[in-house]
N, CA, C and O atoms as a DFTB+ gen file, in Angstrom:
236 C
 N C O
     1  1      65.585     104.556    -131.918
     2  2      65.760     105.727    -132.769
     3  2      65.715     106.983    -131.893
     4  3      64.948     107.090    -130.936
     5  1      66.566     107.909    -132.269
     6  2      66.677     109.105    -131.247
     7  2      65.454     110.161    -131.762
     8  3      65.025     110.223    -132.914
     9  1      65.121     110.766    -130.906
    10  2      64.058     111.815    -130.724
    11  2      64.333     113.053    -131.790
    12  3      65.459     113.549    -131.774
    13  1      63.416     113.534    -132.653
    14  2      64.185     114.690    -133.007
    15  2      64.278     115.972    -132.343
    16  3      64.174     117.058    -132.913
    17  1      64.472     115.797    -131.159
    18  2      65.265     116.721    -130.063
    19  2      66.554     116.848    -130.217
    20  3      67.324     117.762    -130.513
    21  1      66.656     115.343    -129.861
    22  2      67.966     114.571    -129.519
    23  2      68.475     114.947    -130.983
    24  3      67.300     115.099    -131.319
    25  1      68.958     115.144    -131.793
    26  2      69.190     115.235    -132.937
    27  2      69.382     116.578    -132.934
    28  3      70.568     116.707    -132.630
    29  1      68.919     117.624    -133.090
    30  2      69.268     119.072    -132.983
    31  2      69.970     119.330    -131.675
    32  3      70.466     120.439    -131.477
    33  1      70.030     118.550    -130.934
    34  2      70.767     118.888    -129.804
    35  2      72.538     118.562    -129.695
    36  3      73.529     119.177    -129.302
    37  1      72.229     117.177    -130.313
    38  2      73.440     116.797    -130.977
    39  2      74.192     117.009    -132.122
    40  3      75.392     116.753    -132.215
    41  1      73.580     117.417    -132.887
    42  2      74.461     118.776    -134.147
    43  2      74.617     119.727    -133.508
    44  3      75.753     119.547    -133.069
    45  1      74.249     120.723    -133.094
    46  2      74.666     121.692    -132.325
    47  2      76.048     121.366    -131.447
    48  3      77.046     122.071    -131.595
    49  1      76.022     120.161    -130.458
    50  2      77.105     120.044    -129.943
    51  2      78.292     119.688    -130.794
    52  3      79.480     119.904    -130.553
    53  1      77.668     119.017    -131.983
    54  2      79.000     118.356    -132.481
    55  2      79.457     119.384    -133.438
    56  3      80.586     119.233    -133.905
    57  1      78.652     120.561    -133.860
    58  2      79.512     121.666    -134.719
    59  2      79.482     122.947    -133.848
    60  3      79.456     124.084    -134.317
    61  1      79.489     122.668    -132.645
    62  2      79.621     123.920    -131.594
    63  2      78.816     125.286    -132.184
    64  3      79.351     126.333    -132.547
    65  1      77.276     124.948    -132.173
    66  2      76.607     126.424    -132.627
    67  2      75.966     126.223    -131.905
    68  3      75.537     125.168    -131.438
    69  1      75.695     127.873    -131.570
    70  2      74.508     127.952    -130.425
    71  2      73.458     128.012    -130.753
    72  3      73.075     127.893    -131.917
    73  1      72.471     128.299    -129.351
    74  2      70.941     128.695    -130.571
    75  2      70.378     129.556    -131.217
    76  3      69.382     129.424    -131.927
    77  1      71.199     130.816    -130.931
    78  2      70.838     131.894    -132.560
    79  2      71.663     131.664    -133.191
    80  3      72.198     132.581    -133.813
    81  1      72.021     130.649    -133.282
    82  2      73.080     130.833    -134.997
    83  2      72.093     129.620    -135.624
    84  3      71.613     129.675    -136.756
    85  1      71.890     128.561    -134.714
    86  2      71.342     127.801    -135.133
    87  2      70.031     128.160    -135.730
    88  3      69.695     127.933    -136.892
    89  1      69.267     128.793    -134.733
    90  2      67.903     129.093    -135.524
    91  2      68.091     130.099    -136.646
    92  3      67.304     129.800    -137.545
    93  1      68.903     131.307    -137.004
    94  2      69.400     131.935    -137.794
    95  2      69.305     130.882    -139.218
    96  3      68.503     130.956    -140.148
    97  1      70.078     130.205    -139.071
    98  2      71.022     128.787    -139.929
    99  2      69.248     128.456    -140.420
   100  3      68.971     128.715    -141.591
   101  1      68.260     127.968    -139.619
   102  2      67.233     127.578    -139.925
   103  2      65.885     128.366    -140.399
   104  3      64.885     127.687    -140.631
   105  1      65.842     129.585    -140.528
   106  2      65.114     130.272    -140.522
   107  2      63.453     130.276    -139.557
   108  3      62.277     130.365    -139.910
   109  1      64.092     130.143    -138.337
   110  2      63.111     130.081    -137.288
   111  2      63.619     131.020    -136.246
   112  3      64.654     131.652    -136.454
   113  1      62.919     131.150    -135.090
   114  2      63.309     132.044    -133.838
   115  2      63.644     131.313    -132.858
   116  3      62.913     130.430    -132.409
   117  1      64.965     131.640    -132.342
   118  2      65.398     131.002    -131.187
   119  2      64.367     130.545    -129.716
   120  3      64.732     129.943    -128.706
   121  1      63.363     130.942    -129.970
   122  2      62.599     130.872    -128.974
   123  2      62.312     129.290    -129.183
   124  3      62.408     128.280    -128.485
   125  1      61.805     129.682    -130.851
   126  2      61.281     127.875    -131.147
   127  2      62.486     126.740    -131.229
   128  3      62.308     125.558    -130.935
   129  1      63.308     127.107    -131.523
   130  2      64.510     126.181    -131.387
   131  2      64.541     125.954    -129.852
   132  3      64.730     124.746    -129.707
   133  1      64.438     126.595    -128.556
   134  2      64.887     125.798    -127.275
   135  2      63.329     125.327    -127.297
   136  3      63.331     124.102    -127.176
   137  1      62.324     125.703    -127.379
   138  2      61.047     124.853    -127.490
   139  2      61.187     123.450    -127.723
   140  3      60.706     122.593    -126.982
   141  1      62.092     123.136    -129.139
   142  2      61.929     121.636    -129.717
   143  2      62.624     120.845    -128.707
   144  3      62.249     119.797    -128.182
   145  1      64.269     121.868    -128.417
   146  2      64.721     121.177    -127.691
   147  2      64.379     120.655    -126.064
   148  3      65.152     120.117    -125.271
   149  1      63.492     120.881    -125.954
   150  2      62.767     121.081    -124.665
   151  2      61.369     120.036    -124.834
   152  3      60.435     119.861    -124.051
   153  1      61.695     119.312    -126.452
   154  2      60.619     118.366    -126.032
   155  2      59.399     118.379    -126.980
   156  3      58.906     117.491    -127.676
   157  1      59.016     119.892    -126.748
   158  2      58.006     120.302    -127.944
   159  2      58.260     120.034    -129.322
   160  3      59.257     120.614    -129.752
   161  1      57.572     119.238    -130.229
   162  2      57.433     118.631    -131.540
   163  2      57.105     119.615    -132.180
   164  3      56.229     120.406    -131.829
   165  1      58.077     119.714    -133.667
   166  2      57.802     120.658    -134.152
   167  2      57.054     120.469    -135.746
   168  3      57.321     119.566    -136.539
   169  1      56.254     121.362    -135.913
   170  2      55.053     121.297    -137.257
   171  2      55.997     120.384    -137.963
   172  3      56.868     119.698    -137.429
   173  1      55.645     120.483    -139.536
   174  2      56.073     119.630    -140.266
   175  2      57.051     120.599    -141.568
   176  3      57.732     120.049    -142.433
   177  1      56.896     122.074    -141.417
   178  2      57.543     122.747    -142.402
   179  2      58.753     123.400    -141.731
   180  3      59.771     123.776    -142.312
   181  1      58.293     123.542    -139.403
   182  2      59.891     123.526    -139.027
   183  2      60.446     122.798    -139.579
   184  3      60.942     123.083    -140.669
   185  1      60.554     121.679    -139.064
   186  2      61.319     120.227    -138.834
   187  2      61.735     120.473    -140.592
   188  3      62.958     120.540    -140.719
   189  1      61.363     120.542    -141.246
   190  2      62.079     120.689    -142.714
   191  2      63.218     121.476    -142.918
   192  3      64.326     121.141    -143.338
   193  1      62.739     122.714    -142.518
   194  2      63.685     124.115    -141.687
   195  2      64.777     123.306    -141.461
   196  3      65.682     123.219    -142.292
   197  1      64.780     122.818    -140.613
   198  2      66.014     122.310    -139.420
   199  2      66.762     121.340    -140.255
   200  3      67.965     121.437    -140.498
   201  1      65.685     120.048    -140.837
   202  2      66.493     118.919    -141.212
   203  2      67.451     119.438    -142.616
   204  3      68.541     118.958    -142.927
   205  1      66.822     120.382    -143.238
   206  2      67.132     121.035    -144.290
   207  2      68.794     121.811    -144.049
   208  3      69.766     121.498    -144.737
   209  1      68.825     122.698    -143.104
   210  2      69.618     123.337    -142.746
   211  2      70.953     122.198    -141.850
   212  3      72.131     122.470    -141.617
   213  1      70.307     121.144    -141.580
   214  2      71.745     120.244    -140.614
   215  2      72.431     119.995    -142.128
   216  3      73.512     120.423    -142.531
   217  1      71.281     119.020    -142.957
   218  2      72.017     118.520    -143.861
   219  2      73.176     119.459    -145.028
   220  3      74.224     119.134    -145.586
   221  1      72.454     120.569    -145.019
   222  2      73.168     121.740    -145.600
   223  2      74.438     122.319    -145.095
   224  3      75.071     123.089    -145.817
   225  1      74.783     122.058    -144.113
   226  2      75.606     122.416    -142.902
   227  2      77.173     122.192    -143.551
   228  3      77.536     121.076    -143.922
   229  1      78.186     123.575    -143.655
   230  2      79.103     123.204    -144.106
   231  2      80.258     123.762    -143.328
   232  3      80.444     124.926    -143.682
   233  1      81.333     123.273    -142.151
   234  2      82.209     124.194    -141.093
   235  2      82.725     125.295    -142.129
   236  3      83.446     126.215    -141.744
């Protein structure tokens, strides 16, 4: 099972957004978005943020 790094790292690539649009998109700060991606696990009401906002995700 992939990391949920790996997972925000790979939506991002596959709908070409960067990381202030992305964290924008999520209502977090780009700071914490390269954080996760960098490894750091995120609380449990980010990660909602995020999973919330991929699944929401419309080009």
């Amino acid at each position: 099972m992939a990391d949920f790094k790996d997972k925000v790292i790979q939506f991002r690539k596959d709908n070409s957004i960067n990381h202030r649009d992305m964290a924008k998109m999520c209502g977090i700060s780009p700071t914490t978005l390269l954080k996760i991606e960098h490894g750091k696990e995120p609380g449990l009401i980010v990660q909602g943020k995020i999973e919330k906002a991929m699944a929401n995700y419309h080009k």
